[in-house]
LUMPA-655581 format. One record per residue (C-alpha): x, y, z. Coordinates in steps of 0.5 Angstrom, whole numbers, m for minus. Example, Ala and Ser with C-alpha at 12.3 -4.5 7.8 and 13.67 -1.06 7.14 Angstrom:
<sites>
     xx     yy     zz
     25     m9     16
     27     m2     14
</sites>
This chain:
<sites>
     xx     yy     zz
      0      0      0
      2      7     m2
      2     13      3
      3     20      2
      4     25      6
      3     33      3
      3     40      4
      9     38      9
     16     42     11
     21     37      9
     29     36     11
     32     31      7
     38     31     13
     43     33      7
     42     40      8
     36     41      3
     29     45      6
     22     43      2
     17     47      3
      9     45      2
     13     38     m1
     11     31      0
     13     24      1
     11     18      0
     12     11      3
     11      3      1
     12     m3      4
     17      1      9
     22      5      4
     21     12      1
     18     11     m5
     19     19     m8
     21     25     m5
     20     33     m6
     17     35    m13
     16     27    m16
     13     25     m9
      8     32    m10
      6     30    m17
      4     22    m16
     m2     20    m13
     m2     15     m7
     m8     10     m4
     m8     14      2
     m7     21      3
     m5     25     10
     m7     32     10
      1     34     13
     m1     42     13
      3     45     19
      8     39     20
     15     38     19
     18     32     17
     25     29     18
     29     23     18
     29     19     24
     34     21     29
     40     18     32
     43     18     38
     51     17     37
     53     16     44
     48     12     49
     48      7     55
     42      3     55
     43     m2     60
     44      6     65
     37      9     66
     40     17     69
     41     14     75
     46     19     80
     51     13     80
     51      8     74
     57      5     76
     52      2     83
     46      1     78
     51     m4     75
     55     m8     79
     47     m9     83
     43    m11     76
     44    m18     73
     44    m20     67
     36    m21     65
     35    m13     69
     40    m11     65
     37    m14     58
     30    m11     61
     33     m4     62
     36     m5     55
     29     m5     53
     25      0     56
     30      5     55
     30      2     48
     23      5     47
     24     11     51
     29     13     45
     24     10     40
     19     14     42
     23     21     42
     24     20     34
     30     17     36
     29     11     31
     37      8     31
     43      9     37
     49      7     37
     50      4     44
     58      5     47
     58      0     52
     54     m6     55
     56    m10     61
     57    m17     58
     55    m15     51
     48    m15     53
     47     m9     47
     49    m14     42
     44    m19     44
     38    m13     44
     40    m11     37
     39    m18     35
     32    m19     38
     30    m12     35
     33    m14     28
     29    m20     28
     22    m17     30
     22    m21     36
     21    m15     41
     20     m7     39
     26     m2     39
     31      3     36
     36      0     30
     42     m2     34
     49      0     33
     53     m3     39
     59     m4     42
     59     m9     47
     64     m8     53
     68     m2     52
     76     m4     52
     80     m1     57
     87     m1     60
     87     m4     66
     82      0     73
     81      5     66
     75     10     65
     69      5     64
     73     m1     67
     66     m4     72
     63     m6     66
     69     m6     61
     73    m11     58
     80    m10     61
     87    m11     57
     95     m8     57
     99     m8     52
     98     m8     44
     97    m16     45
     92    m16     50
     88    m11     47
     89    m13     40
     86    m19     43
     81    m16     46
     78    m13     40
     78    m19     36
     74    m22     42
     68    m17     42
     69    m17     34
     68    m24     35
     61    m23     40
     58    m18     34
     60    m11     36
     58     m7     30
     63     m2     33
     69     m2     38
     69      3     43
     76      5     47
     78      9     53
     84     14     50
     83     18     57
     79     17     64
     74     20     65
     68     24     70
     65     18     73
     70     13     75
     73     15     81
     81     16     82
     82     18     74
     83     24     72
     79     26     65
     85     29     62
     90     23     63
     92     19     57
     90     12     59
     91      7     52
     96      9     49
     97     11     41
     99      4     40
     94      0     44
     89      3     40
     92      2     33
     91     m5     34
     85     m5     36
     84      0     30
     86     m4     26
     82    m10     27
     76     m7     27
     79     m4     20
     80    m11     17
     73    m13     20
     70     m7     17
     67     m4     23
     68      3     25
     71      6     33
     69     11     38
     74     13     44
     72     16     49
     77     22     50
     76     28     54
     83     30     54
     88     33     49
     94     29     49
     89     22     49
     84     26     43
     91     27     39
     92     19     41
     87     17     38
     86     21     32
     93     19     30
     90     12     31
     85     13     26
     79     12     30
     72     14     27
     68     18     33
     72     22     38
     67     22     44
     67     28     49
     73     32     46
     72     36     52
     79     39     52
     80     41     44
     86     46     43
     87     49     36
     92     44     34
     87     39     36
     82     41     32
     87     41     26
     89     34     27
     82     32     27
     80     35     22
     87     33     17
     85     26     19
     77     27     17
     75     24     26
     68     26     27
     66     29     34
     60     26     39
     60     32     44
     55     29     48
     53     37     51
     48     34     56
     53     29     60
     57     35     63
     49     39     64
     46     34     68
     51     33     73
     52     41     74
     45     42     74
     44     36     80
     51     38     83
     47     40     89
     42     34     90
     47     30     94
     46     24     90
     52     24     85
     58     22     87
     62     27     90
     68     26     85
     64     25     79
     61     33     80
     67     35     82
     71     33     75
     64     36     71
     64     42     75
     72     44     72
     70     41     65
     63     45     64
     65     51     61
     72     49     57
     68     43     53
     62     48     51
     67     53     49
     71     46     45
     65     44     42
     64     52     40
     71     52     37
     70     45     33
     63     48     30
     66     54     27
     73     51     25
     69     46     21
     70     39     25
     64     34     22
     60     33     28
     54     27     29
     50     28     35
     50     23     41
     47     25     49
     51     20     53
     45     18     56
     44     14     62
     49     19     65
     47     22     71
     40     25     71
     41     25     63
     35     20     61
     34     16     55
     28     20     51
     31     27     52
     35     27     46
     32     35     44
     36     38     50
     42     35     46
     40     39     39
     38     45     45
     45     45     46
     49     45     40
     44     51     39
     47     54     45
     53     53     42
     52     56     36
     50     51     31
     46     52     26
     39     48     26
     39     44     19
     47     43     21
     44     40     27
     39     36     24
     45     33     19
     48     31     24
     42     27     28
     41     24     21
     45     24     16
     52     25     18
     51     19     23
     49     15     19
     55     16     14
     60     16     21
     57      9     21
     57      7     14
     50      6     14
     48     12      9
     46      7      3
     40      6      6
     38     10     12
     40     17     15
     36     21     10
     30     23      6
     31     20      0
     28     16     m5
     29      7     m4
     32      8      3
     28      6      9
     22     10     11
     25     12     18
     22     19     20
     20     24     25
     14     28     24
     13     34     29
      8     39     30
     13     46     29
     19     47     25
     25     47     29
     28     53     25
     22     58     28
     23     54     35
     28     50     37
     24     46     43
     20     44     37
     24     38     37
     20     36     43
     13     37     40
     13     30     36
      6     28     33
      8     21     31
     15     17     29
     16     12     23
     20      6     23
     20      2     18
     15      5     15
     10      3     21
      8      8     26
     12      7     33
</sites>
């Protein structure tokens, strides 16, 4: 059956805006698009008068077996496999139900993402596309490491990444640096060195798989970009010489904005760990002021939340868009970076992340146009997967 949506605002998630346009979709692929899409006919018909159209968003960087919980790390070591299995899905549809129709999932306990992935592929249960990780790879008492795999050394980490490509992962995620939650770890220490990582780079290469470090530092960021990772997440101490290898090497950025906001917001609720608010506090202002340096210098930036961080929920996925906003980015460049761009960072492009013609019919439909207001990404009328109303 063929179904056109007319008199729409449309963003192809490539940079083009459409007005009073239309799309049409059959049997869960887009079967016509813009001018062609407004001169065919269809066997049903939506009136789409005052609505905005756009790909199904993703979110670049989540955890879903963390619910925003003020200590995700005690979240984990309590739960078992099957609560962690169950968090993965109800998190799952909270993303689905925010327009966010894939994520990339950056680290799960015992590679439960990987199985969840699996069940949702096969219509077993309902959810978001899933790119995942499995368990991170960390030296050893590095950033992550209470859910993490932990190896030293080219060797072991070589190893490392060969098993959890082994178990499925789509992505192999590495820590260049330590971070803001773990405790004793300083976020703008190196951890995995250039050349762990390279192996582990490597391997991913050789299996066709892309890779994301977590880097908040300045000389782990350079180390991984060296590496040749794809994805830099945080990037919260960028200089201009940083920014210039990133952009020489062609590395995309997952700024993950609402981490740091959420800890800073809840610093004084007394339920964070008192380490954790400390680090966010110091990182707040320069990641911002980061972020703003890579936008403007021209750094390919995908969208991603760190969601299942303190407070910072699965669902919430606009007040990352709000962010980057705030931070100077123009909203069809942030509409790109949610669609197409991380479906191309993911190497995906082929078939989803954009408005266009024998892709998947992923799409958002919102009340209001996100150029007018910013909070319209929060005012969605209805979300498609597939074709079929979520």
């Amino acid at each position: 059956m063929t179904t056109k949506w007319e008199n729409i605002t449309l963003y192809t998630g490539r940079g083009e805006k459409l007005k009073q346009s239309a799309i049409i979709i059959e049997n869960g692929q887009i079967l016509a698009v813009g001018d062609e899409a407004v001169q065919m006919d269809a066997e049903a018909t939506v009136d789409g008068s005052g609505k905005t159209v756009l790909p199904g968003l993703f979110d670049m960087h989540v955890h879903l077996g963390m619910d925003g919980d003020a200590d995700p790390f005690a979240q984990i070591a309590k739960d078992s496999q099957a609560t962690a299995a169950y968090r993965h899905y109800v998190n799952g549809q909270k993303q689905l139900k925010s327009g966010v129709t894939s994520v990339r999932n950056l680290g799960s306990r015992w590679h439960i993402d990987l199985e969840f992935r699996n069940a949702v592929a096969s219509g077993l249960m309902a959810g978001p596309t899933v790119y995942g990780s499995g368990q991170p790879i960390v030296m050893t008492g590095g950033h992550g490491y209470p859910f993490a795999t932990e190896a030293d050394g080219e060797d072991e980490v070589r190893k490392a990444a060969r098993a959890t490509l082994k178990a499925g992962a789509d992505v192999l995620k590495l820590m260049a640096t330590g971070g803001v939650m773990t405790p004793g770890v300083d976020p703008g220490s190196p951890q995995l060195s250039e050349k762990e990582m390279r192996a582990a780079i490597e391997e991913a290469s050789h299996a066709g798989k892309t890779t994301a470090s977590h880097a908040q530092g300045t000389a782990g960021i350079q180390n991984a970009v060296r590496a040749g990772i794809t994805t830099i997440e945080h990037g919260i101490f960028l200089d201009d010489e940083t920014i210039e290898l990133m952009l020489k090497y062609d590395t995309v950025l997952v700024p993950t904005l609402a981490a740091p906001y959420y800890i800073v917001k809840n610093a004084k609720s007394g339920a964070i760990p008192p380490h954790a608010v400390k680090k966010a506090v110091y990182c707040y202002e320069v990641h911002k002021e980061s972020f703003r340096k890579a936008v403007k210098a021209g750094v390919k930036i995908a969208a991603g939340t760190d969601a299942g961080t303190p407070f910072n929920l699965h669902g919430d996925f606009a007040k990352e868009l709000e962010l980057m906003r705030a931070g100077g980015m123009k909203v069809r460049d942030i509409i790109t970076s949610a669609t197409y761009h991380a479906a191309e960072t993911l190497d995906v492009q082929d078939h989803t992340g954009s408005l266009e013609k024998g892709k998947t019919a992923d799409f958002v439909v919102l009340n209001a146009d996100p150029e007018n207001d910013i909070n319209a990404f929060r005012d969605i009328y209805a979300v498609y997967k597939g074709g079929d109303a979520v």
